[in-house]
C-alpha positions in Angstrom: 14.8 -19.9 7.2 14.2 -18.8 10.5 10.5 -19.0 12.1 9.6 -16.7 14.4 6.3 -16.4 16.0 3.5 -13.7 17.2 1.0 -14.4 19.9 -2.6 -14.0 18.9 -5.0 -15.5 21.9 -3.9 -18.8 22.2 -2.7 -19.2 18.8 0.7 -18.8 17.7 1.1 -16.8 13.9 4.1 -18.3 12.1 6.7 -15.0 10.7 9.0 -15.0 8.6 8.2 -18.7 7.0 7.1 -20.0 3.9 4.7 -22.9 4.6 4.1 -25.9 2.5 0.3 -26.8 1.3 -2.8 -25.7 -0.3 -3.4 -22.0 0.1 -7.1 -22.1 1.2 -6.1 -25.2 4.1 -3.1 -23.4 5.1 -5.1 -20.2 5.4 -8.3 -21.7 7.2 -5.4 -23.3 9.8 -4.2 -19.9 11.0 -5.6 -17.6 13.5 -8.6 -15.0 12.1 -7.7 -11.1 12.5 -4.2 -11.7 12.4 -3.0 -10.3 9.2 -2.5 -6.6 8.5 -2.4 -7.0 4.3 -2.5 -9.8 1.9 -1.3 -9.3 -1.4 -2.6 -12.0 -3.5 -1.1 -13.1 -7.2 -3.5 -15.7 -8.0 -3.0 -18.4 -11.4 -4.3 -16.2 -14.3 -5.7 -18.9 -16.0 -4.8 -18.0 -19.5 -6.7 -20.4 -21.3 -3.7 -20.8 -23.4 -4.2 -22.6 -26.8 -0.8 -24.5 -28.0 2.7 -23.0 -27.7 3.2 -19.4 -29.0 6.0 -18.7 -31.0 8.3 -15.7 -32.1 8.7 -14.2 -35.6 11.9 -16.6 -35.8 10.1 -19.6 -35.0 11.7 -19.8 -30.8 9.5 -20.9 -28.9 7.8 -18.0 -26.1 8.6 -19.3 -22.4 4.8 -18.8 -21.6 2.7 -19.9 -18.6 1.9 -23.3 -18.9 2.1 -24.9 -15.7 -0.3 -27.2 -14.3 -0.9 -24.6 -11.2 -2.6 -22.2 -13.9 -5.0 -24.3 -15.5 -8.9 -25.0 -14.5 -11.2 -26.8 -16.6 -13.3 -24.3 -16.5 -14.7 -20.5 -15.8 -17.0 -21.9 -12.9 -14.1 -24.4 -11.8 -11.8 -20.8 -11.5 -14.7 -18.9 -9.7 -15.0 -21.5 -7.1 -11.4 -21.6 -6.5 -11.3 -17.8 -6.2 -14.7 -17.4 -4.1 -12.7 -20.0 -1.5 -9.5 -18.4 -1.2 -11.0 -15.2 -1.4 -12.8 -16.0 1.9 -10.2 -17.6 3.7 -8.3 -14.5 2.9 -11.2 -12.0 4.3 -11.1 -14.1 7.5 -7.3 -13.5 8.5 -7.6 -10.2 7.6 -7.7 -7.4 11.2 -10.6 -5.2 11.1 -8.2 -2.5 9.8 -6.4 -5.0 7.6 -6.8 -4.4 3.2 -5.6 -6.5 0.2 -3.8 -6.4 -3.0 -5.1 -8.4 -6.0 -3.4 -9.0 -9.2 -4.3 -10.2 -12.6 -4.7 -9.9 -16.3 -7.6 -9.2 -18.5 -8.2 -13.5 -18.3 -9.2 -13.5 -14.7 -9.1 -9.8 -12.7 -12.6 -9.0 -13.6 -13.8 -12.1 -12.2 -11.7 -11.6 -9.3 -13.3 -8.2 -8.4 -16.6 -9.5 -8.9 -15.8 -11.8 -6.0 -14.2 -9.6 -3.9 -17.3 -7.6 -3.9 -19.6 -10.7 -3.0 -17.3 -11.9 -0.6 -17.7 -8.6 1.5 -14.1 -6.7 0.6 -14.6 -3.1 -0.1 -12.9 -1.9 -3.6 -10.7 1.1 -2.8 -8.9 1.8 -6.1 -7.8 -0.5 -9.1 -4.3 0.5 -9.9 -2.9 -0.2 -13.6 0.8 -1.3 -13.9 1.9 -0.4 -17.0 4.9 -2.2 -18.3 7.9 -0.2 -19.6 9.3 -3.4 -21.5 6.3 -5.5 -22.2 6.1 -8.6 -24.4 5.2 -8.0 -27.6 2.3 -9.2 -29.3 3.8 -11.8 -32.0 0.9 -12.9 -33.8 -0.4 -9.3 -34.6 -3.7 -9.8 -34.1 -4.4 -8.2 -30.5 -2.9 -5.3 -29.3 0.4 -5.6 -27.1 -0.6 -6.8 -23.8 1.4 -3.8 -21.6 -0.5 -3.8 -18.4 -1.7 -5.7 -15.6 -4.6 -5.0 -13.1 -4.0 -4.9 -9.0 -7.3 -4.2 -6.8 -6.9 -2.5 -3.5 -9.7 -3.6 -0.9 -10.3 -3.1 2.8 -11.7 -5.6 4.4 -15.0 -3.9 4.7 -16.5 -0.4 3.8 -15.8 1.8 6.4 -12.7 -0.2 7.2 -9.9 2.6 8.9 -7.0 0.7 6.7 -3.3 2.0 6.3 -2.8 4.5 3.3 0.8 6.3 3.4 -0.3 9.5 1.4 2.7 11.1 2.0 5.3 8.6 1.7 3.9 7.7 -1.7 4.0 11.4 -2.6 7.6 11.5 -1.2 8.0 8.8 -3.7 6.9 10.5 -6.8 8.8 13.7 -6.4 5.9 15.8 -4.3 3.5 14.8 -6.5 0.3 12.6 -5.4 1.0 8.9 -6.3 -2.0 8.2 -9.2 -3.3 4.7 -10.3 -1.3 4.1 -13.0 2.2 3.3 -12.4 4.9 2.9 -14.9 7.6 0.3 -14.0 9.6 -2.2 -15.9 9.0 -6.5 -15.7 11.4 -8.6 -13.6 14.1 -9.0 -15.9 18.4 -9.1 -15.7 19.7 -9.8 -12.1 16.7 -9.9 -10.3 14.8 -12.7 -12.7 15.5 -15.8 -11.0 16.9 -18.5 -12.9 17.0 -22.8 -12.2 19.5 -24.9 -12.3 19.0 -25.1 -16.4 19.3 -21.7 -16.8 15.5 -20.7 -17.6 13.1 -19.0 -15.0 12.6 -20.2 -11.7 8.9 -19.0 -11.9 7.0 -17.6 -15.1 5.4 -14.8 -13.3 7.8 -13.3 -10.8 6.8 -10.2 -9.7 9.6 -7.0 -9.9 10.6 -5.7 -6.2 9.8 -2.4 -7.2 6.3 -2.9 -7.7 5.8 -4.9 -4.5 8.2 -1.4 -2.8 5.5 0.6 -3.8 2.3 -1.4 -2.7 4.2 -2.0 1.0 5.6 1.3 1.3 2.5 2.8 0.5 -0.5 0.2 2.3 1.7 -0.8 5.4 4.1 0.2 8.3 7.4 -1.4 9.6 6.2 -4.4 11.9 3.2 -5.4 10.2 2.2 -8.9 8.9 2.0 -10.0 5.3 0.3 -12.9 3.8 1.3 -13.6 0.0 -0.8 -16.9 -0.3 0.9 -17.3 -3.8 4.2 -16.8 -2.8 5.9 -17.8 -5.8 10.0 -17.5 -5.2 8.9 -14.9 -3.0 9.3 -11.2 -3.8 6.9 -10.2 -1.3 8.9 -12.1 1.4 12.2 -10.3 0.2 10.5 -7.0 0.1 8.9 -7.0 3.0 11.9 -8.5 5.0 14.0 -5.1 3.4 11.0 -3.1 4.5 10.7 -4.2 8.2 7.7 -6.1 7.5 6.8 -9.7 8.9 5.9 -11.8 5.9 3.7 -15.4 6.0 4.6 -17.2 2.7 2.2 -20.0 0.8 3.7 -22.3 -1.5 3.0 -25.6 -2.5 5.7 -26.2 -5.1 9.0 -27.4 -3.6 10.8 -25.7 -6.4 9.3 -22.3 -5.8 10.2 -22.8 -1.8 13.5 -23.2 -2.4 14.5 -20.7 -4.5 12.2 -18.1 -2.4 13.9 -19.7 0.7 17.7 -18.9 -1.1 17.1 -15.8 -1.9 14.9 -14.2 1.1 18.3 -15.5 3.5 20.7 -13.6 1.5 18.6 -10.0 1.7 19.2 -7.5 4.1 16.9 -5.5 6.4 17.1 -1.9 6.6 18.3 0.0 9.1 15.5 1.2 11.5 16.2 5.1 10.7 16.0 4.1 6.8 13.0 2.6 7.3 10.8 5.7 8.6 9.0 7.3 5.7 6.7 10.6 5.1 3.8 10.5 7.7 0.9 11.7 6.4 -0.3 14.8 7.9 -3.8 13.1 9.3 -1.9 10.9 11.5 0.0 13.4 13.5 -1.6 14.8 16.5 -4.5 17.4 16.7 -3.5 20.8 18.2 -6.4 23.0 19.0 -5.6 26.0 18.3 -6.5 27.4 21.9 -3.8 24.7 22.9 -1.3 27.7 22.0 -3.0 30.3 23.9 -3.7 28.3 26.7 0.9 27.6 26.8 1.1 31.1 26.5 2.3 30.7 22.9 0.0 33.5 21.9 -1.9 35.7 23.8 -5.3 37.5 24.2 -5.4 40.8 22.3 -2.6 39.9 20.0 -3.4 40.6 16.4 -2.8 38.3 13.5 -2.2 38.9 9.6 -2.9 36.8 7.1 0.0 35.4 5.3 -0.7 38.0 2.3 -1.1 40.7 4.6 -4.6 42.3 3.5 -6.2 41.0 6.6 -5.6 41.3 10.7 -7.6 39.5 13.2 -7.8 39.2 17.1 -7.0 36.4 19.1 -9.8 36.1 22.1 -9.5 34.0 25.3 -11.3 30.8 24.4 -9.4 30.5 21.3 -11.4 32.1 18.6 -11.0 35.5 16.2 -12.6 38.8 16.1 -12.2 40.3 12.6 -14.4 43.2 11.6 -17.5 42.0 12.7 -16.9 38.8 12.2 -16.1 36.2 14.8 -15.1 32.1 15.3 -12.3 29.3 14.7 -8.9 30.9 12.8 -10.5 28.5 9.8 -14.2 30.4 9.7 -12.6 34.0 10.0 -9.7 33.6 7.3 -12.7 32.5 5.0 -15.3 34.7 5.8 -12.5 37.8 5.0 -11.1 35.9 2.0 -15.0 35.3 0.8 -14.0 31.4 0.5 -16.2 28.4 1.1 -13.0 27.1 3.0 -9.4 28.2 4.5 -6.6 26.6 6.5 -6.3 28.6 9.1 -3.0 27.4 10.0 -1.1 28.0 6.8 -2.7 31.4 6.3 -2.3 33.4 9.7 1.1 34.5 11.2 2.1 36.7 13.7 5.0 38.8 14.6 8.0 38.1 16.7 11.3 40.4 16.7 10.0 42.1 13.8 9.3 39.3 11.9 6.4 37.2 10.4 6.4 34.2 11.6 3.2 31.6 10.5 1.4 30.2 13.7 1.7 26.9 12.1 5.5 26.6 13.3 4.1 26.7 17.0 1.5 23.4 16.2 4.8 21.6 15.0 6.7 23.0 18.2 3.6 21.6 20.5 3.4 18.3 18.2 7.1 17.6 18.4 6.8 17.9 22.4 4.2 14.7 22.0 6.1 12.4 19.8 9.6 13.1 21.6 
């Protein structure tokens, strides 16, 4: 694979690369407010008790690696507390995480989050379409697992794409629970012996969603449990930079095999929904001051029970009532609140035509 590498000071941030080593040295060894997400899916430590079994006796391909087991709670916490820090330290000052776990370790995870400074934004449940089932009957089926989404700090200005995630759903707001399927058929990785390549490997879809939605084309992301690397492949589709973590050979390998053969989108494909607070603000008297509309002109509201009067300085004069299009259109509707731009329009060549179509003329002159 390819390195490539991005300038921070006098340090030099490895792209595109899977590195080899212990997560928390590896981490501490690279430049501080470099990284613009980490998404994080730390050993659960399952505190699994002998092998599990199915109703026909097969034995369950479970986690049982020597990477997921800690001798105890306080031996996990310490582990987490470190790597939790490291993490907060490459993170920009605009920069947020993804953490996530099972009911076996995501509690304690937030807990250290929170002491380790990170500001909790959402937890998000992703429920599994096609979970295991529960073989011995005596817990309920285990169909979800836990991701928590933190800036690095409160206050933080991080990267949420409303719209995009909106765009996603069909127009309607993205909630906290999403419904997608485990890694299965073509996309589960298989070894040489035909059985998994890794016991946890992460679908793209969900890992679509989380980049899509936290990031843009161009950032950097740190997975420092990269796994056979679905956040590399994703993000590599997405436009993305990636950093990769791994200290198993095996894992390297087949993350390295399969990252090589995707393929990047085109940049066109790659532009999403922009979410309506990131495009530029047009004052309103920005469209009397081009001439767009003039003094004296009257507007209606977009239900046409109420007229108004644009003034020089970019106000309205309404029946007694004067200020900001937003003040008047709720002071005549008898609202707490109104957007002005969606609910006055004026007339051109006989027709009604809302004065939000000459903010998108003036904001399309800026971003041309």
């Amino acid at each position: 694979m390819t390195a490539m590498t991005k300038t921070t000071g006098v340090d030099a941030l490895p792209l595109n690369t899977i590195l080899d080593g212990d997560c928390i040295e590896v981490m501490n060894s690279l430049p501080e407010n470099s990284v613009d997400l980490i998404f994080a899916d730390p050993p659960y430590n399952l505190q699994l008790k002998g092998d599990l079994h199915r109703p026909d006796n097969s034995r369950v391909d479970a986690v049982d690696d020597a990477w997921d087991q800690f001798a105890s709670f306080a031996a996990y916490d310490r582990f987490t507390e470190a790597w939790l820090t490291a993490a907060r330290r490459l993170l920009k000052p605009g920069g947020a995480i993804w953490v996530i776990g099972s009911y076996h370790n995501i509690f304690r995870v937030g807990a250290a989050m929170q002491n380790a400074g990170y500001w909790i934004l959402n937890d998000v449940v992703w429920r599994k379409t096609n979970p295991m089932p529960n073989f011995r009957g005596k817990r309920f089926t285990n169909a979800h697992e836990t991701m928590i989404w933190a800036s690095k700090s409160e206050g933080a200005k991080y990267t949420f794409n409303y719209e995009a995630l909106k765009s996603l759903n069909e127009g309607i707001q993205m909630r906290s629970d999403w419904v997608l399927p485990i890694c299965s058929g073509h996309e589960r990785l298989k070894n040489d012996d035909g059985n998994k390549a890794h016991p946890t490997q992460k679908p793209e879809g969900l890992l679509h969603r989380v980049l899509v939605g936290s990031t843009n084309a161009g950032d950097v992301v740190l997975d420092p449990f990269f796994g056979t690397g679905t956040t590399g492949a994703v993000a590599k589709m997405l436009g993305r930079d990636f950093i990769g973590i791994e200290r198993e050979a095996a894992y390297r390998a087949a993350a390295e095999k399969r990252i090589d053969a995707v393929r990047r989108y085109d940049r066109e494909a790659l532009q999403v929904s922009a979410s309506k607070r990131s495009e530029p603000r047009i004052p309103f008297g920005q469209l009397i001051e081009r001439g767009l509309l003039r003094p004296g002109e009257v507007l209606t509201s977009i239900n046409g029970k109420a007229a108004a009067k644009v003034r020089a300085d970019g106000t309205l004069v309404a029946d007694g009532v004067n200020g900001s299009i937003h003040q008047v259109g709720a002071a005549l509707e008898g609202a707490p609140s109104c957007n002005g731009w969606t609910y006055w329009c004026f007339r051109r060549d006989g027709k009604t035509v809302p004065i939000d179509l000459l903010r998108q003329q003036i904001r399309a002159e800026k971003t041309a």
